[in-house]
C-alpha positions as CSV (number, residue, x, y, z in Angstrom):
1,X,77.1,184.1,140.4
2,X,78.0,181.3,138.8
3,X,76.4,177.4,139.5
4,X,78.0,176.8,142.8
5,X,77.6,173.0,142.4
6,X,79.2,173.1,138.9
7,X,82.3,174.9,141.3
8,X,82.3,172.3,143.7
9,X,82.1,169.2,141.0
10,X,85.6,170.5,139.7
11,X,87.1,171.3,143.0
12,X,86.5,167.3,143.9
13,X,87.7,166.6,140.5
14,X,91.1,168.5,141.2
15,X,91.2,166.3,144.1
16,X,91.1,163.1,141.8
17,X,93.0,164.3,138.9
18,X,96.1,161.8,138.7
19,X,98.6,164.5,136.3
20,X,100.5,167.0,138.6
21,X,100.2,169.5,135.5
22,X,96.6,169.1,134.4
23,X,96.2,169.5,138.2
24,X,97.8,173.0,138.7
25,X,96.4,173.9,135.6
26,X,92.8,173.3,136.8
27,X,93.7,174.8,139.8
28,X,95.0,177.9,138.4
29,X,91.7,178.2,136.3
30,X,89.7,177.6,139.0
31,X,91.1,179.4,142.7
32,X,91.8,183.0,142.9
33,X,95.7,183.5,143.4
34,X,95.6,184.1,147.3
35,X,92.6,181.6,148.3
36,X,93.3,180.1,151.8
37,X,92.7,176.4,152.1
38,X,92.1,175.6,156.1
39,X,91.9,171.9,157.4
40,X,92.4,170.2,160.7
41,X,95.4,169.3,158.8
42,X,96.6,172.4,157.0
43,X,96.5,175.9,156.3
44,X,97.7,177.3,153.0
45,X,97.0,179.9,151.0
46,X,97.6,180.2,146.9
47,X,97.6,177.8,143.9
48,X,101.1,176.4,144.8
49,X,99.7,176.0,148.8
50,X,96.7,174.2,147.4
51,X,98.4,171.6,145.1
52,X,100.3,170.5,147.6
53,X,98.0,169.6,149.9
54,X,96.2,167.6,147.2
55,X,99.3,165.8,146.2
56,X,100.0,164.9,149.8
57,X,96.8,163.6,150.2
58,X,97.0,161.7,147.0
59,X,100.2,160.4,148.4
60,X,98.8,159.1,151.2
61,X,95.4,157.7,149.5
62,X,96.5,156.3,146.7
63,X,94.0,154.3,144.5
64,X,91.3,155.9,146.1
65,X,88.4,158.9,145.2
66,X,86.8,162.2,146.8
67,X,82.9,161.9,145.3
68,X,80.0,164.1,146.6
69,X,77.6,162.6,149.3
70,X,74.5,164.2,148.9
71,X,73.5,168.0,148.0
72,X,75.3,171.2,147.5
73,X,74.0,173.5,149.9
74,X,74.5,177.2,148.3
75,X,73.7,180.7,148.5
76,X,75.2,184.1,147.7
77,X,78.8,183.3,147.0
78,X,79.1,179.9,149.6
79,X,78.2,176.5,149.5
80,X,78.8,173.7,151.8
81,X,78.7,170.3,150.7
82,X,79.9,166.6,152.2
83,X,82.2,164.5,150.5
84,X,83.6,160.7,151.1
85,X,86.9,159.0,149.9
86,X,86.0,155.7,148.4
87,X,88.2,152.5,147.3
88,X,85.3,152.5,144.2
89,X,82.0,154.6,143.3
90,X,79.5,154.4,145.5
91,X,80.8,152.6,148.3
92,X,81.3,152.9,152.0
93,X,83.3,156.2,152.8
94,X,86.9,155.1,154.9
95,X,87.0,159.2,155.6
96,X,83.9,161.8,155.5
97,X,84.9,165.2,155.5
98,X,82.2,168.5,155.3
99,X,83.5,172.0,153.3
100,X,82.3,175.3,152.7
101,X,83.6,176.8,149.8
102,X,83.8,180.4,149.3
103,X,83.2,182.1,145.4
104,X,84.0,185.5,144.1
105,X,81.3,187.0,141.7
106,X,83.0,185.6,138.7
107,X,82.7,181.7,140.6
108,X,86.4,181.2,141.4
109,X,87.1,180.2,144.7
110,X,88.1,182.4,147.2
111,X,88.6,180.5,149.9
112,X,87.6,176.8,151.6
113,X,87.1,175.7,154.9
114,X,87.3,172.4,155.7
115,X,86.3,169.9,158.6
116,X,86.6,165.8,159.1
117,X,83.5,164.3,160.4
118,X,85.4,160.5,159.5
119,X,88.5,159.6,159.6
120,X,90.6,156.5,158.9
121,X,91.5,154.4,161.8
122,X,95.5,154.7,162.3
């Protein structure tokens, strides 16, 4: 098994990654081909699925960053971990969301479930 918080660090950083092809590259390198993505807000499944639910979301949030709040939680092939959108590093979330991120043996992801604990006011 592979360092499940090395996984998660890149999985945030596809979520920040500003060039659409540098983006769907990393997320080819780093999903398995059929990996659902489930959210309140969507359910996809593949690389193509994926991306767009990252560019949507970088649409929406524009100028702003997914960073880690605390620990990766991991064992097996799973970890769960918290993450904030911020206006800068380190500052006060504006949304707070918790996943749990599923790895095959070689550490791609398999799958990730996500949940919103915060969410901007409308």
């Amino acid at each position: 098994m592979s360092d499940l918080t090395t996984t998660v660090d890149r999985y945030l950083a596809i979520w920040n990654e500003a060039d659409a092809d540098k983006r769907a590259a990393a997320i080819a390198e780093l999903f398995t081909a059929d990996a659902p993505y489930i959210d309140p807000l969507a359910a996809v499944e593949g690389h193509e699925g994926f991306g767009a639910v990252v560019a949507g979301a970088r649409e929406q949030f524009k100028g702003l960053t997914f960073e880690l709040h605390g620990t990766v939680d991991a064992h097996h092939n799973q970890a769960r971990f918290q993450w904030g959108l911020v206006t800068e590093p380190g500052a006060e979330p504006i949304a707070i969301g918790f996943d749990v991120l599923v790895a095959d043996e070689a550490g791609r992801i398999k799958a990730v479930y996500g949940f919103l604990d915060k969410v901007p006011a409308a």
